[in-house]
N, C-alpha and C positions, 0 to 999 in steps of 0.2 A: 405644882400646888397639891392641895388635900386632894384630889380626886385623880391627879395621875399618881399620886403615890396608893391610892386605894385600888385603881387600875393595872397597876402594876408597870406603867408607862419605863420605855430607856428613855433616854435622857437627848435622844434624837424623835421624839413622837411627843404630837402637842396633843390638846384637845381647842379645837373652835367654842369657847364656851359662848360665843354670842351664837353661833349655830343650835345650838345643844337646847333638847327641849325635853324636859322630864314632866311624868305623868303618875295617877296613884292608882296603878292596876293595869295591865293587861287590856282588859274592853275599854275603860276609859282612853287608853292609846288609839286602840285600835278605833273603836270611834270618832275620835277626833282625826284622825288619818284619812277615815273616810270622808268623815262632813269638807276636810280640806284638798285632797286630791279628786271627791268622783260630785259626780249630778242626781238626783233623785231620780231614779228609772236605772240608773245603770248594774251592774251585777260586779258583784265581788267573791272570788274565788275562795272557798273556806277548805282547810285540806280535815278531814274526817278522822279519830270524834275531834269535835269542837263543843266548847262550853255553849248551852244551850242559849242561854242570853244575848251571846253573837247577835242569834236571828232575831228578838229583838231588836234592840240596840243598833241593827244594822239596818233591819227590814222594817221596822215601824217608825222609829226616830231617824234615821238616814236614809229612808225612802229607797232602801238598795236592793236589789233582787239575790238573792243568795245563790252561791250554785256550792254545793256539795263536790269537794273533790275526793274520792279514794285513795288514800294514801297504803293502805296495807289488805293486800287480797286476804279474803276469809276464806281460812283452810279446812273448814269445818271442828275445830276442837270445840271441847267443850270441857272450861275450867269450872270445878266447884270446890266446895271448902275442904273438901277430904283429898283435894290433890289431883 
């Protein structure tokens, strides 16, 4: 169909379309992900930066405890406009 030819699907790979659950953004997913898989109190691992609303959306409206993960050690540069 239109979405395994947009996919780029062989002709041996489906797609479960009654599985399949599309969303309009990013935090809206991931929201929703949360209020469906965790409990109010529990924590949910964010790997760093993350879009600030996250904590929001995660920690106000989904009652989730954030934990910051570092994904990229800080080597000390320092980038500015002249390069």
């Amino acid at each position: 169909g239109y979405l395994g030819r947009i996919l780029k699907l062989s002709p041996d790979q489906s797609l479960d379309l009654e599985g399949m659950v599309l969303g309009a953004g990013c935090n809206a997913v991931l929201e929703n992900l949360c209020f469906c898989l965790t409990e109010p109190g529990n924590a949910v691992l964010l790997p760093t930066p993350y879009y600030a609303a996250f904590e929001f959306d995660l920690g106000a409206r989904a009652g989730l405890n954030i934990v910051a993960v570092n994904t990229m050690e800080f080597n000390g540069t320092n980038f500015t406009a002249d390069g």
